[in-house]
N, C-alpha and C positions, 0 to 999 in steps of 0.2 A: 153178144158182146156189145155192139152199139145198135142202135136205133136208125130205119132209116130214114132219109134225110135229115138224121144227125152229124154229118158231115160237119160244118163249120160249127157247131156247135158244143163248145163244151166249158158252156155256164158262163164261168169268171174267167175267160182268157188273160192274162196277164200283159201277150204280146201279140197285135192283128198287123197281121201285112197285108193290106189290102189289095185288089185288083188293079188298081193301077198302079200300085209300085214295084218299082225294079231296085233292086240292090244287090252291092258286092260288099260281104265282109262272112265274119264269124259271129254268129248268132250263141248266147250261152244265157241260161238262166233257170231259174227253179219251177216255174210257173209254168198252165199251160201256154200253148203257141197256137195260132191258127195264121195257116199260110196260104193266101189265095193271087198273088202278086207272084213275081220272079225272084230267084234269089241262088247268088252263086256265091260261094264260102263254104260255110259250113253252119247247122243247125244243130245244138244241145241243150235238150232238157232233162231235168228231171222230174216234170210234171209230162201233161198228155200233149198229143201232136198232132192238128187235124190238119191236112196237106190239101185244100180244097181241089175241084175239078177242071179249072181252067189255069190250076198253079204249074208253074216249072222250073224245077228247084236242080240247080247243076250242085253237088255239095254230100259231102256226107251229113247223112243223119241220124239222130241218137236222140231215143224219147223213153220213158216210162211204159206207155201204149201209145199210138197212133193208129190214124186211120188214114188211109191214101186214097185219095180220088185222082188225084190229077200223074205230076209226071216228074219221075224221080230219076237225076242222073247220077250215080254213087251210092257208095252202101247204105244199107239201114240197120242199124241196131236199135233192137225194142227190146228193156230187158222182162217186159211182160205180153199181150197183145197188141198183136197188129192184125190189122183188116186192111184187106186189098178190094176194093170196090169195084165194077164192071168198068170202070173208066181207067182205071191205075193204068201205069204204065211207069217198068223200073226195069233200067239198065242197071246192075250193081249187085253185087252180095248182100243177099237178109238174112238177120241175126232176131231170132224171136222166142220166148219162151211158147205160144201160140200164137199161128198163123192160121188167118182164113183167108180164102179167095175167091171172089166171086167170077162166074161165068164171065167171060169177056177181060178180064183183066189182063195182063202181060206180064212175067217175073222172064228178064233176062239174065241170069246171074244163079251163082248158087246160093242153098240155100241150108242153113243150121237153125235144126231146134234144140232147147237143153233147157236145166231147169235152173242151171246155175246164173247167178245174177253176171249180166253182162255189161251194164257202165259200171262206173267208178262211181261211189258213195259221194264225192266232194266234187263240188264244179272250180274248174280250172281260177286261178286269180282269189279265190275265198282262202284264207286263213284257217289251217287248220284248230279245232276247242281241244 
């Protein structure tokens, strides 16, 4: 699925929250994310999600694919792959077409796989064509 120490990386990020930012809101947009800062609200994409290893995301979140390293408080929905890295750590319900886990990880929560697509086709605030 991913490469490793392909964590933070994935190409053209659209949106970096870096290590030393903290914020509170509702993250939404098409593009990937990479999250290595704090962040309470909520995260949605419809592009990829890499959740780095020192990140701590209080928040649901919803991505295309991600990959977790760091520490996830609230659900996750992936409507394709997700990778749980030796460092993850999630309190919350996961929603993934596939899931891996690596030795060491943590899933507190339950957990659905399926093949059917699990976000919504339009991001919240866009107009629908």
């Amino acid at each position: 699925m991913f490469k490793k120490n392909e964590v933070a990386d994935f190409g053209n990020a659209e949106t970096i929250i870096g290590p030393s930012v903290k914020v509170e809101g509702n993250f939404v947009g098409q593009g990937n994310i990479v999250v290595e800062g704090i962040v309470k609200g909520s995260v949605k994409t419809n592009g990829n999600l890499s959740i780095g290893g020192k990140a701590k995301i209080t928040a649901a979140v919803e991505a295309a694919n991600a990959i977790i390293s760091g520490e996830v408080r609230g659900n996750v929905t992936v409507s394709g792959d997700l990778e749980l890295t030796e460092s993850a750590r999630i309190t919350g319900d996961v929603a993934a077409k596939t899931l891996s886990i690596a030795r060491g990880a943590a899933l507190n929560g339950n957990c659905t796989m399926t093949d059917k697509p699990l976000m919504k086709e339009e991001v919240p605030g866009e107009e629908k064509k």
